[in-house]
N, C-alpha and C positions, 0 to 999 in steps of 0.2 A: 504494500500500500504506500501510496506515495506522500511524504510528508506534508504537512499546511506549512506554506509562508504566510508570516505577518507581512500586513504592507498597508502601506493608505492609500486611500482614493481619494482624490481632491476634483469637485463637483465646481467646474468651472463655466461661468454663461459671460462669452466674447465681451459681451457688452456690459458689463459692468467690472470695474475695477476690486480687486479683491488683494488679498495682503497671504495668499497661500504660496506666492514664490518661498519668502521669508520659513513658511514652515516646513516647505519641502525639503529646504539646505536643512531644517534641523533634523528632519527624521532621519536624511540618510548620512547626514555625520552620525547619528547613531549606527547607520549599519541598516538600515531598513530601504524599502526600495517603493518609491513613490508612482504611480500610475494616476490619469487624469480621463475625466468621462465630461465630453463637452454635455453642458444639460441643455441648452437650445433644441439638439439631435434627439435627446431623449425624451424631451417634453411634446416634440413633433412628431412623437410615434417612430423615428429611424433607432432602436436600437444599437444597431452593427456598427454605423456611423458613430454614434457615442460613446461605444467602447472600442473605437478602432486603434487606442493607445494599451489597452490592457489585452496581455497577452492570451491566447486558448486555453494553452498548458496550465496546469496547474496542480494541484491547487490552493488556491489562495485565500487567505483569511484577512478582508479589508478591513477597514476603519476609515470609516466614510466622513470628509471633513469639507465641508462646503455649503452653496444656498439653501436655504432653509424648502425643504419639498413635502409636498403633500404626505399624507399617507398612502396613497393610491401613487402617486408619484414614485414614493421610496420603495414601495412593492413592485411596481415596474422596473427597478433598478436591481430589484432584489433578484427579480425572476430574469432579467436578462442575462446577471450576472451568474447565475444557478445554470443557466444553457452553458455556460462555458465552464464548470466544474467547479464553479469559486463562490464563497459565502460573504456575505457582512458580517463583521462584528455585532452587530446592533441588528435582533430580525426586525420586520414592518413592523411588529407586534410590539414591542419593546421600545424603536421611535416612537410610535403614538401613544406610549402610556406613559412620559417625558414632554411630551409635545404637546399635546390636549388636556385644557385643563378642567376640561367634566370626569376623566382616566385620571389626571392625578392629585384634584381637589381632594374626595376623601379618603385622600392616605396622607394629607398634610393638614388637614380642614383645625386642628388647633393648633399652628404656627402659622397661617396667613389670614388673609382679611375673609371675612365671610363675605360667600358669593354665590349668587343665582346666575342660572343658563336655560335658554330657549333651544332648540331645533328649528331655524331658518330665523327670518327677519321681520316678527310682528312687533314694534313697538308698545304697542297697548299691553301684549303677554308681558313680558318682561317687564316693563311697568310695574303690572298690578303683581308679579310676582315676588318684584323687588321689593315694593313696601310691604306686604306680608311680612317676608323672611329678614330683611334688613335695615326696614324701618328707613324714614323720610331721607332722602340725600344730605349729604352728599356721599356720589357714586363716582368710581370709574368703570368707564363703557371699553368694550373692547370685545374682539370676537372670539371663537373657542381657541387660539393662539396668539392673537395679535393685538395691542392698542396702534391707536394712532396719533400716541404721544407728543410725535411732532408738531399736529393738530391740538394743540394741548383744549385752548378753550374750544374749539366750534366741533372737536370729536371724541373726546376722550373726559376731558370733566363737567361730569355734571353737579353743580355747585348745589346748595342750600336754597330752599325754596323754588325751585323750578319745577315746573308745571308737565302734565304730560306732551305737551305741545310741546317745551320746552325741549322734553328727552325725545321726543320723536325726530327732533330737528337734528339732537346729537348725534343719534341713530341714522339717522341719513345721511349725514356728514361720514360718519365710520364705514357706512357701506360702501358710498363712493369713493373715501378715500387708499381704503383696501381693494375694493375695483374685482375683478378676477382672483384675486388672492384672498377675498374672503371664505373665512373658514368658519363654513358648517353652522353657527348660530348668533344671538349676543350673548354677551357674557356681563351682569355687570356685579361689580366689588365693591365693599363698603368700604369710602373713603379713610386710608391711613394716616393722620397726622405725621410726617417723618421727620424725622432731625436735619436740619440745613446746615450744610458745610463750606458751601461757596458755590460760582457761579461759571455757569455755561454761559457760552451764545445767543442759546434758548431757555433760558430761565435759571431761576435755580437750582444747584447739584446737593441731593442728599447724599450721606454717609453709606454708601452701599456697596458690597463686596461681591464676587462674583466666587461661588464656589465649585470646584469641578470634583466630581466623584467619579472612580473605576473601580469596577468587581466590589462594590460595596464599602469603598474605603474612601476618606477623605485626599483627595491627591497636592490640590493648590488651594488658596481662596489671594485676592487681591482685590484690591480696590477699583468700581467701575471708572472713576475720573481720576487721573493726573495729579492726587493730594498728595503733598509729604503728609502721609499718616502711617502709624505703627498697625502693621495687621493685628487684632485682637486674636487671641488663641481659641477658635474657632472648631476644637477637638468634641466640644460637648454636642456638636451637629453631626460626627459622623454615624450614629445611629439615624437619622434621616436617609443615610445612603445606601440604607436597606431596607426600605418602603417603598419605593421607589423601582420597580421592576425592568431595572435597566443595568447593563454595563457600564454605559458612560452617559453622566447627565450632569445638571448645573443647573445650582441653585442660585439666584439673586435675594441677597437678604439685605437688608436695612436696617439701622437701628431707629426708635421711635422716637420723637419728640419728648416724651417723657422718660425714657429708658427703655433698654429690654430691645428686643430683637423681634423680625419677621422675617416669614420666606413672602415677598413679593412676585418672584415669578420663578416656573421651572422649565425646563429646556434641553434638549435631545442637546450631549456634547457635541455632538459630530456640526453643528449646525448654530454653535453659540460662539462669538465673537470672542478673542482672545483679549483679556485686561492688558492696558499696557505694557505692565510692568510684569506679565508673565510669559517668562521662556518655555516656547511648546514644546521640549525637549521631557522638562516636570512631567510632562502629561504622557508624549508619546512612548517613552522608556517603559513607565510600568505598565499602560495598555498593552503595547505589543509585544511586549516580554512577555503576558501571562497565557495561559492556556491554548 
């Protein structure tokens, strides 16, 4: 039987600018051998085309590192790859219970903000769902994976006293601004008071750390913005990285305005942006060394 390589896949789309050259030099100064799947070719139904960098032989054991893709996307990628004798790291199953946060709300439901979710885009649902379960706004709107943060006021907060016109409007803002990459329903969270550190571009930057887990262990955590700050010792979370039904995922946690900590958001590793100030090397050693 012929041995598994480790290797990464790096999910690359021409047209947009991405920072995986940088990770590629690091995997294979480790010794690891890096392959790339254009995703344009794969999203247009050409499989062959998309994997016409990654070799027949194998077989290969990936670790998929790039744009963030569907579930039905990432099972297409699973199942192309499986033609030609080779696995992911991460099955479809496993991405979307990281990825979707109706899969991985309650297995964290007492370290984040409490939240309701609909199946497709009725504002009125979700509405009357929300004040039920979460009581008057303020909310953040955001869909089964994504806010539109960027959008801060016209799609993602909905402030204190607004009205259902009010969030139907928010709600249309998030639809359109997610466009075709709307995922599957709304989602909205009870607004978090968080700790402010300094400032963005676009607003204010809270105290938020980006943590990465593999095989159930804590691997990095760093800080989302560019602070001189001291990582806090972050070890009491890695039991959270066995809830969590994944190889490699990542937590974004926050500290709160009053103290204490939150998970704010979760996220398939393969598919979650690298903090500045962490070398992908931390990450890719103990992933592709184990198993």
């Amino acid at each position: 039987m012929a041995r598994t390589a480790h290797a990464l896949l790096f999910g690359r789309n021409p047209s947009q600018h991405d920072t995986f050259d940088v990770e590629a030099e690091a995997a294979e100064a480790l010794g690891f051998d890096t392959y790339q799947v254009d995703l344009a070719a794969l999203l247009n139904g050409n499989a062959e085309l998309a994997l016409e960098a990654v070799p027949h032989q194998g077989p290969l054991r990936l670790l998929y590192r790039g744009w963030m893709l569907t579930e039905e996307e990432y099972g297409a990628l699973d199942e192309a790859l499986s033609e030609r004798g080779h696995r992911l790291t991460t099955t479809p199953t496993q991405y979307a219970a990281a990825l979707y946060l109706p899969l991985w709300y309650p297995r964290l439901a007492r370290y984040t903000a409490r939240s309701i979710w609909t199946e497709g885009t009725q504002a009125r649902e979700a509405w009357s769902e929300a004040v039920r379960v979460l009581g008057p706004p303020p909310w953040i709107l955001k869909d089964h994976v994504k806010s539109a943060k960027e959008r801060w006021e016209e799609a993602c907060y909905v402030p204190a006293g607004a009205t259902l016109e009010d969030f139907a409007r928010t709600c249309e803002n998030l639809i359109e601004e997610r466009g075709e990459r709307f995922e599957r329903g709304l989602v909205v969270r009870k607004y978090l008071p968080l700790k402010v550190y300094g400032r963005t571009p676009t607003g204010p930057a809270h105290l938020e750390f980006r943590l990465f887990f593999g095989h159930g262990r804590l691997l990095a955590a760093e800080p989302q913005h560019e602070f001189d700050v001291e990582v806090p010792d972050f070890s009491s979370f890695e039991p959270l990285g066995r809830r969590i039904d994944s190889p490699f995922f990542s937590l974004d946690v926050a500290m709160l305005q009053d103290g204490g900590w939150a998970v704010i958001e979760v996220n398939d590793g393969g598919v979650s942006g690298l903090p500045p100030g962490l070398d992908p090397r931390a990450l890719f050693e103990p992933l592709l060394g184990t198993g």
